[in-house]
N, C-alpha and C positions, 0 to 999 in steps of 0.2 A: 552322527551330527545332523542337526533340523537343517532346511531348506536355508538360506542369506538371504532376506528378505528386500534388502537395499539395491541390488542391482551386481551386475559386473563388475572385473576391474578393469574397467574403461576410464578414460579421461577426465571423463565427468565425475567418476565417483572417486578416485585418487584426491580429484582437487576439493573434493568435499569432505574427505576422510583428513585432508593436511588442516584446511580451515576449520572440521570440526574438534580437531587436537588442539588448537588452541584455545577454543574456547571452553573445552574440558580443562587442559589443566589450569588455568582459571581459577576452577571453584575444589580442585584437588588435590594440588601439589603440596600446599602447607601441611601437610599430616602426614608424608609421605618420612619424614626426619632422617634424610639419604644425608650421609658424610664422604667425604674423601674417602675412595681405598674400598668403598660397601659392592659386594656382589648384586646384582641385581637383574633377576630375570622380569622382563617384560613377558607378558604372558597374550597372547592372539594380537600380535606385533603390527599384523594387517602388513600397509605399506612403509611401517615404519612411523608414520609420523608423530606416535604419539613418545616410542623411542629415542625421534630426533630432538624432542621438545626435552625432555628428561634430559638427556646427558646435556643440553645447554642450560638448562636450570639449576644442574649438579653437577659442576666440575669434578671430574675426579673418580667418579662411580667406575666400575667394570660391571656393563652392561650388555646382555646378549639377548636377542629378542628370538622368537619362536611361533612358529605358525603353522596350519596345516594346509593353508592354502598356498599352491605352487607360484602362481600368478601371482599374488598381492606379495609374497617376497622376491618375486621376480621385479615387481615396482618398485619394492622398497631396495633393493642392492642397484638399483638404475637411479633413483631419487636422492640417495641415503648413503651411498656408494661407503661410507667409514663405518657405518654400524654392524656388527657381529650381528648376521641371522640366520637359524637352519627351521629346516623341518620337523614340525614333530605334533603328533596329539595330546591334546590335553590331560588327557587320560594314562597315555604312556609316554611322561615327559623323558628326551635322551637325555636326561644328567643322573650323576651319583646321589643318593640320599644327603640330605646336609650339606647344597652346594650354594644356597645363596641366601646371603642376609634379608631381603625383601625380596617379593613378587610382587609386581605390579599388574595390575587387569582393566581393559574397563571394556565395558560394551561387550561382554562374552555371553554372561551363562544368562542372558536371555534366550539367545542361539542354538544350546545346549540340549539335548531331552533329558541329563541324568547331571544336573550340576554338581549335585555331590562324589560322583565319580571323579571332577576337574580337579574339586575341591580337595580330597584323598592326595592326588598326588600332587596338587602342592605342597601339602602338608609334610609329605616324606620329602621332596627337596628343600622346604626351607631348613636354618641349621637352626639348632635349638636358642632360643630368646629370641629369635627373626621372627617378621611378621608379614603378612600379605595384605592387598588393598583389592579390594574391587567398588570397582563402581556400575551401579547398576540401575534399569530404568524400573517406573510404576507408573505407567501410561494411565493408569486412574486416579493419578494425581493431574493430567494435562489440564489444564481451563484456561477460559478465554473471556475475556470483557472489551466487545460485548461478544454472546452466544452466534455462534459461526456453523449451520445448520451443513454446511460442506466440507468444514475441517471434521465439525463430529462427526461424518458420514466415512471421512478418509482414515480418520484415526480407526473406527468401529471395523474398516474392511483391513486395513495392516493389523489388527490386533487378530484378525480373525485368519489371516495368512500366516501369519506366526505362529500361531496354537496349530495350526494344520503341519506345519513343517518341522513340528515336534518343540516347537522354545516356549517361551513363555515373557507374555509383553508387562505382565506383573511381579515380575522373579523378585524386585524390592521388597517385598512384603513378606518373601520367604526366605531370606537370607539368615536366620539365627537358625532355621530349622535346617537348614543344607548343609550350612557350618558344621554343627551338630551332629549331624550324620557322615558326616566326612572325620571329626575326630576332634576337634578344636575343642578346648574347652576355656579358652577366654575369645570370648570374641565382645565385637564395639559396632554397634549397626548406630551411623546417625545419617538422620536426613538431613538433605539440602536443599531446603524451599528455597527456588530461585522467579524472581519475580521483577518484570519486566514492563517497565511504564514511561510515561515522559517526563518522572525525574531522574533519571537516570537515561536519556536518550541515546549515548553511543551502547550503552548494553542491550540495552530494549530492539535495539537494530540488529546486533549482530546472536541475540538469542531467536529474535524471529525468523533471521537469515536462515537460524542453524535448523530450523523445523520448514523453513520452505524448502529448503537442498536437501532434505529428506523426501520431501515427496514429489520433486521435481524428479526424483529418480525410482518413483515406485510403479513406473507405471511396467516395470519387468513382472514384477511379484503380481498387482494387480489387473493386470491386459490392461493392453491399449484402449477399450474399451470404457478405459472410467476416465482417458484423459481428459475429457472433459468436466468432469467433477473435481479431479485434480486442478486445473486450473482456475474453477472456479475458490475450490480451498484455500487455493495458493490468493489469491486478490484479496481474501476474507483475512488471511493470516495479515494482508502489509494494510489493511484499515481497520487493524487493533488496536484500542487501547488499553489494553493490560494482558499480559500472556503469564503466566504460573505452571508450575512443574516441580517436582522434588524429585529428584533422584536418591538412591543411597548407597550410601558410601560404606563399605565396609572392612573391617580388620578382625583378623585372625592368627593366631599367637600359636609358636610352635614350640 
């Protein structure tokens, strides 16, 4: 597994992982086409929150969520107290072959150094016609209006601690070839240009929120050293006006 670039599971980052779940399922849940009664493995569960959001979205799912970190599920059965979660890697999921209708994912195999290793064995646990979701970042989609000469600088040093700790902050653009290599052989990559201005104000606020609470907590990954560059990021990011970003979304059919 690469290096967690975002910090601890500390206080601060529990409550940015809870608020950043809502703002992902947002722009992800519609595609997700969960029924009453569907198996459904959550996949790098973290503290749970994005789990919590799901089963209030889907009445009805049987959902268990999984992770490898001891800590962030020690958050989430303290936050989360009714959610099903154990331990396990991505790579060597603990279920039988053919054990759940979806897999859900988001924010993993950038993390990753071998995503198509993850990808394999989702593959062997979803059950045949099920399908999996990930969602994932392309940090060279991020821009800004206007040009923010200390977010580019913040973004340029997290893209470069990431590469160093084995993930990858572009892994969007490679998602049909990892698919691919893991076994799929129908897969659906679409992007989700999300874009953020003053006609749309309460989105515009809580999209800039969700890149400031990113780097209000980087300064683990990039020493203390750059907090001041960070802060000055952070001031650049709240006298924006217009913020852009695609993410993508993807599906793979077992």
């Amino acid at each position: 597994m690469s290096t967690y670039v975002h910090g601890g599971t500390d206080d601060r980052e529990v409550a940015r992982l809870e608020k950043q779940a809502d703002f992902t399922a947002s722009f992800t849940f519609a595609t997700l086409e969960l029924k009453p009664g569907a198996r459904v493995l959550d996949l790098a569960t973290g503290v749970g929150a994005m789990a919590a959001r799901l089963t209030d979205a889907f009445p009805g799912i049987h959902l268990v969520g999984v992770d490898l970190s001891q800590q962030q599920l020690t958050a989430a059965r303290r936050n989360h107290p009714d959610l099903p979660v154990t331990r396990g890697d991505g790579t060597r999921l603990p279920f039988a072959d053919a054990t759940f209708d979806r897999v859900h994912c988001s924010w993993l195999l950038e993390h990753v150094p071998s995503p198509a290793a993850v990808l394999k064995d989702v593959r062997r646990v979803l059950r045949p016609g099920g399908f999996c979701q990930f969602v994932e970042v392309d940090n060279a989609t991020f821009g800004t209006t206007p040009a923010c000469p200390a977010v580019t600088e913040v973004m340029r040093r997290l893209n470069e601690a990431q590469a160093r700790g084995g993930g990858d902050p572009f892994i969007g653009q490679h998602l049909e070839r990892e698919f691919a290599a893991a076994g799929f052989q129908r897969v659906e990559v679409e992007r989700r240009p999300l874009v953020g201005n003053a006609t749309e104000p309460r989105f515009f606020k809580a999209f800039v929120d969700e890149f400031v609470e990113i780097f209000e907590g980087l300064d683990e990954s990039l020493g203390t050293e750059a907090l001041p560059l960070i802060e000055q990021a952070i001031a650049e990011l709240r006298g924006l006006t217009e913020l852009r970003y695609a993410p993508a979304i993807a599906r793979g059919w077992r």
